[in-house]
C-alpha positions in Angstrom: 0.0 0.0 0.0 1.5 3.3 -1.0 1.7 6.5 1.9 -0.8 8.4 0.4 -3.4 5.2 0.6 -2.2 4.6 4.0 -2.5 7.8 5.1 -6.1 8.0 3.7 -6.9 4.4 4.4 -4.9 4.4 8.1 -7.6 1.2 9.5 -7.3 -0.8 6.2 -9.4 -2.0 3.1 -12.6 -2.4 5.7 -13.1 1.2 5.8 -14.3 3.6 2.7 -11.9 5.9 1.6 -14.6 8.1 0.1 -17.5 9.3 2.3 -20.6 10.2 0.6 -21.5 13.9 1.1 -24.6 15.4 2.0 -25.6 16.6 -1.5 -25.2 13.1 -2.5 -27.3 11.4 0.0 -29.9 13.8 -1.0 -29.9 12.7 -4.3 -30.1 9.4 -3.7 -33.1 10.5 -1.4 -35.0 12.3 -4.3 -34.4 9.1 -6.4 -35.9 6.7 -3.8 -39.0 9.2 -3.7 -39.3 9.4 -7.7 -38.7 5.7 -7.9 -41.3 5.3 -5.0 -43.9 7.6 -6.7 -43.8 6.2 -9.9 -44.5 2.7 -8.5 -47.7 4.5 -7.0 -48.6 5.7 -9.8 -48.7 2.5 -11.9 -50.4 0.2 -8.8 -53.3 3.0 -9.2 -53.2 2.4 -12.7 -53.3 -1.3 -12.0 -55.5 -1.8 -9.5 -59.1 -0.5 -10.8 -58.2 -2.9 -14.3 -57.7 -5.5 -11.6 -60.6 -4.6 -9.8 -62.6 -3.8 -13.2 -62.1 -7.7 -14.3 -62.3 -9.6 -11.2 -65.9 -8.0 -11.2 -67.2 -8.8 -14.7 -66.0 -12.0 -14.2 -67.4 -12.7 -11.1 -70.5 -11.1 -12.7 -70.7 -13.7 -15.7 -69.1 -17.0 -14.1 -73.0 -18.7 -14.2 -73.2 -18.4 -17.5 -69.3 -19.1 -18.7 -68.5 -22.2 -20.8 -67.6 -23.5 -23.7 -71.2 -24.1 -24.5 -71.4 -20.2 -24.2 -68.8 -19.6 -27.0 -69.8 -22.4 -29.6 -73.2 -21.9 -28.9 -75.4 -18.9 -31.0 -78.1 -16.6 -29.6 -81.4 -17.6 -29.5 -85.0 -16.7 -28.2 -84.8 -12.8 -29.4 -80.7 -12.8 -28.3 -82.1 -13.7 -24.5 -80.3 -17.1 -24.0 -77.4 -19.0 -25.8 -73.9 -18.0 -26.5 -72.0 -15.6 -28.8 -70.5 -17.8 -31.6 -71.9 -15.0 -34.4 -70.7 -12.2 -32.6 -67.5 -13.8 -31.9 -66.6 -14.8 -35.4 -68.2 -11.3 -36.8 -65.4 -9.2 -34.7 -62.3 -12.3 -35.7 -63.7 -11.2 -39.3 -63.2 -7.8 -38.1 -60.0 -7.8 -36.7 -58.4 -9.9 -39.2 -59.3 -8.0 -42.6 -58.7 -4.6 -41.0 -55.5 -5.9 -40.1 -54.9 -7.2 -43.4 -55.7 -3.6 -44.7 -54.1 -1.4 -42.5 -50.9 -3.0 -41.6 -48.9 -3.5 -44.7 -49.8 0.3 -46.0 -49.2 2.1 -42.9 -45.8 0.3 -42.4 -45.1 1.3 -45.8 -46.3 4.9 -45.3 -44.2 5.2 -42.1 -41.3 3.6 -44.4 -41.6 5.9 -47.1 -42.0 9.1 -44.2 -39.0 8.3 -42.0 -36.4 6.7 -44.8 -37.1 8.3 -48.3 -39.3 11.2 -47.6 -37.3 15.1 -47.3 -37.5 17.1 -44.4 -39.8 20.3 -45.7 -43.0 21.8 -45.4 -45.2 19.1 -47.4 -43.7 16.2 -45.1 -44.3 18.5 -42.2 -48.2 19.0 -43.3 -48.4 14.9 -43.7 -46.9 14.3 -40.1 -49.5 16.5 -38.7 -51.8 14.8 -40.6 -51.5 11.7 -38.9 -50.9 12.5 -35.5 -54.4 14.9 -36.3 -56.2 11.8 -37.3 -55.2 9.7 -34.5 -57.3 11.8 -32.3 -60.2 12.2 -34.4 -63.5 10.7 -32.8 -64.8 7.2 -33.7 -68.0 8.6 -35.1 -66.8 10.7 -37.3 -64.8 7.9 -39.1 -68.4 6.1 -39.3 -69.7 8.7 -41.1 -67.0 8.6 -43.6 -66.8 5.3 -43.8 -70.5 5.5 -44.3 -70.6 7.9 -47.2 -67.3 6.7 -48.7 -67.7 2.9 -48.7 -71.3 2.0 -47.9 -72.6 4.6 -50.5 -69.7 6.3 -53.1 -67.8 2.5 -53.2 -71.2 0.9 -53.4 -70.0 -1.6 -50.9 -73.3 -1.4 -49.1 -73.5 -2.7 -45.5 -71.0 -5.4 -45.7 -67.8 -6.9 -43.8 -65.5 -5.2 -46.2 -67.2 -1.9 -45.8 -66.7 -2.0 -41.6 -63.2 -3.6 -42.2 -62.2 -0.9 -44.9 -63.7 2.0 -41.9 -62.1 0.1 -38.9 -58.7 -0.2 -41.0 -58.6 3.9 -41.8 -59.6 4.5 -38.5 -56.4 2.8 -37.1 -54.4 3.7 -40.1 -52.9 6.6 -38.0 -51.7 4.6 -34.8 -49.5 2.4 -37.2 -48.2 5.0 -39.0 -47.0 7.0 -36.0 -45.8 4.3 -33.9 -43.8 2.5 -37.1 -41.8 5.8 -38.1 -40.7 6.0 -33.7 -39.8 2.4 -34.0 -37.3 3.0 -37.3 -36.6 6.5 -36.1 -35.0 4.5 -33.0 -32.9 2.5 -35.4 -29.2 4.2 -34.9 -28.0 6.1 -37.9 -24.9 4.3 -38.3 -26.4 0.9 -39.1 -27.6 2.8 -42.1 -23.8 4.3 -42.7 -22.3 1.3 -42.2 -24.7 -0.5 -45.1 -24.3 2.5 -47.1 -20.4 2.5 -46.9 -20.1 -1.2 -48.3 -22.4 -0.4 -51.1 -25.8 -1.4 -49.8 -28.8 0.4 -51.3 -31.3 2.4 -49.4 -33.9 -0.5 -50.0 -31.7 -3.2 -49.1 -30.5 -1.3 -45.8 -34.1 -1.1 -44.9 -35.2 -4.5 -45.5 -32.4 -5.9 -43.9 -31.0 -3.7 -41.0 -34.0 -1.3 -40.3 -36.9 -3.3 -40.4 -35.3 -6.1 -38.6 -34.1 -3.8 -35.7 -37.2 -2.4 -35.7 -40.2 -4.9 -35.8 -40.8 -5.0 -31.8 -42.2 -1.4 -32.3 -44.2 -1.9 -35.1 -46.0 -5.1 -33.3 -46.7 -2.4 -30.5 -48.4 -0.1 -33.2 -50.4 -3.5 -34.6 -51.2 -4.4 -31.1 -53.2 -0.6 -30.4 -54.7 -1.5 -33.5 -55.9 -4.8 -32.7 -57.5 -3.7 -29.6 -59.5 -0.7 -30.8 -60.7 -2.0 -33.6 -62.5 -5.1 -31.7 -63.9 -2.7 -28.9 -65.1 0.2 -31.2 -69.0 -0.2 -32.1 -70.0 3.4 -34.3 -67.8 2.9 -36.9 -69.1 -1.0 -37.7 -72.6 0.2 -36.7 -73.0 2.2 -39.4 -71.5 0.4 -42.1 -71.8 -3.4 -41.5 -73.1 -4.6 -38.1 -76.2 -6.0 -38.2 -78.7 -6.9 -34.7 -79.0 -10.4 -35.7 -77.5 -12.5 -38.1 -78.3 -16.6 -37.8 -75.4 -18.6 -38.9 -74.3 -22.4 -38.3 -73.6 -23.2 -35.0 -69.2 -24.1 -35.5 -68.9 -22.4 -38.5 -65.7 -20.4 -39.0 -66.5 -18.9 -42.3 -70.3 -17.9 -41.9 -69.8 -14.7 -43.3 -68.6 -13.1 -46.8 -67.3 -9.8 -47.6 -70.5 -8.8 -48.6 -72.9 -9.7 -45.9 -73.2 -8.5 -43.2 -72.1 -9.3 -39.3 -72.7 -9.9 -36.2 -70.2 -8.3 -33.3 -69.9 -8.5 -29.8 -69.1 -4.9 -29.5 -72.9 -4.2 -31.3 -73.9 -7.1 -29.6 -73.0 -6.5 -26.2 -74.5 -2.7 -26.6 -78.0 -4.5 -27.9 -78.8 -6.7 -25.7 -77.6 -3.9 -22.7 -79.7 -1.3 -24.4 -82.0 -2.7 -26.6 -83.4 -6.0 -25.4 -85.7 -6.4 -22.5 -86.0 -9.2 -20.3 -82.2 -10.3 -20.8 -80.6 -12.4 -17.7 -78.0 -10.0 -15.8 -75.2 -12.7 -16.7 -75.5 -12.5 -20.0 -74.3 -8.9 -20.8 -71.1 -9.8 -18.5 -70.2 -12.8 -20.0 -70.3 -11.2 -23.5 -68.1 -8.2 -22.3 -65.6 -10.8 -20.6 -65.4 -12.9 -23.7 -64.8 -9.6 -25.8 -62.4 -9.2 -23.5 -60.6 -12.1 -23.3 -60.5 -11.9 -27.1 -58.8 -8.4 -27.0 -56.4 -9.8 -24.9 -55.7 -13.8 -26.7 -54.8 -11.6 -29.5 -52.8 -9.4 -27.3 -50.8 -12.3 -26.0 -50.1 -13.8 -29.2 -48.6 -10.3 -30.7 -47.0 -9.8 -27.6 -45.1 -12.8 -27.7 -44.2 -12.5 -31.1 -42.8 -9.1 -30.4 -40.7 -10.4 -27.3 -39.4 -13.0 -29.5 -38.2 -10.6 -32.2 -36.7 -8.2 -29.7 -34.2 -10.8 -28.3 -32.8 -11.9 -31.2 -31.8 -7.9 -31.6 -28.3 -7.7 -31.9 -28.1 -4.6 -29.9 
């Protein structure tokens, strides 16, 4: 040990050589308390969800079953299960999906890695963030005039899929161009530099790198476009639709559907003498719907993320 460590260390290694100072045990104070408060925060944000489930399903365990999915409604929508609905909103979800996914990945593509920074790009970005907030009804009412009567769709699936799918256009946008936005710039150098093309740098580096954010984009979408009732109310829900009891493909793009979104609102609203179980157990199994689809694209995403190379 040298004479200056001696002299600062005289008792040995057991002691510290350097003290912490009050301004530093403050900080470490006023971390403790943000850490602390932000826990808070999120437990109140947890606990009424918590509280919010545990009570529908408590609510609509007499009437919960498999018989309850497979089964259709019957007797005016007062008994049976929720098989139309249930199908209608997969039908939903899945063309929507189909619709709005590949374009606004390519939009927020085109935005974020070809597009120049000016005025006109400017204008298009406040677009979207613009339309992101605009309110379900007033995307039925296009939907309605643009689809149902201009495209001559009429009431159909594909006219509440086409709605559903512009209506959610906006959230996939936005979140896609943060999630390649957060790609460093020197992967793209680095590609450049060996002779890569813009196009091959994106398919291969960005996207890649960049595919756990644009699950989180298709996940919002997912789960607003299988709770929202307006927009399919107007342009392809119907109040009752008798299909085959098992039958995954009881619909075409042209007919129209059943969902449990529309569905749950009748029979809360418009049906009298409906058992009080019923309603809940058609919210829960919306809900557990939202969140099975969740899951899946969840886990896909996690899966993606940690085979990131940085």
């Amino acid at each position: 040990m040298s004479s200056v460590e001696s002299k600062s260390n005289p008792k040995g290694s057991g002691v510290r050589r350097f003290a912490e100072s009050a301004g530093i045990r403050r900080k470490f104070r006023q971390e403790a308390m943000v850490k602390w408060l932000l826990a808070g925060a999120t437990g109140m944000m947890l606990v009424p969800l918590i509280l919010i489930i545990a009570y529908l399903v408590f609510k609509a365990l007499p009437i919960l079953s498999v018989g309850f999915l497979l089964d259709n409604p019957v007797k005016g929508m007062r008994e049976g299960g929720v098989w139309a609905p249930f199908v209608g909103t997969m039908y939903l979800i899945v063309i929507s999906l189909a619709i709005a996914a590949p374009i606004g990945v390519l939009a927020a593509v085109y935005l974020n890695e070809y597009a120049r920074e000016g005025w006109f790009t400017r204008i298009i970005n406040l677009a979207v963030i613009n339309l992101a907030g605009v309110p379900s009804i007033v995307h039925a009412l296009f939907g309605l005039g643009a689809f149902v009567l201009f495209a001559g769709l009429g009431r159909s699936v594909l006219a509440a899929s086409l709605t559903l799918a512009i209506m959610t256009l906006p959230v996939i946008i936005a979140s896609t161009k943060e999630a390649l936005a957060s790609v460093p710039m020197s992967f793209r150098q680095a590609c450049w530099n060996v002779g890569a093309t813009r196009w091959q740098t994106i398919r291969h580096i960005v996207l890649p790198n960049s595919i756990s954010g644009i699950l989180t984009g298709i996940i919002l979408q997912v789960s607003r476009a299988a709770g929202e009732t307006a927009p399919i109310m107007f342009t392809g829900a119907v109040f009752f639709k008798k299909v085959q009891q098992g039958d995954m493909f009881p619909y075409g793009l042209l007919d129209q559907c059943m969902a449990l979104s529309m569905h749950l609102f009748t029979i809360s609203t418009q049906v009298p003498g409906v058992p009080m179980e019923l309603p809940y157990g058609t919210a829960v199994v919306l809900l557990a719907t939202v969140l099975l689809v969740n899951i899946c694209s969840i886990v896909l995403r996690v899966y993606l993320r940690s085979r990131k190379k940085w």
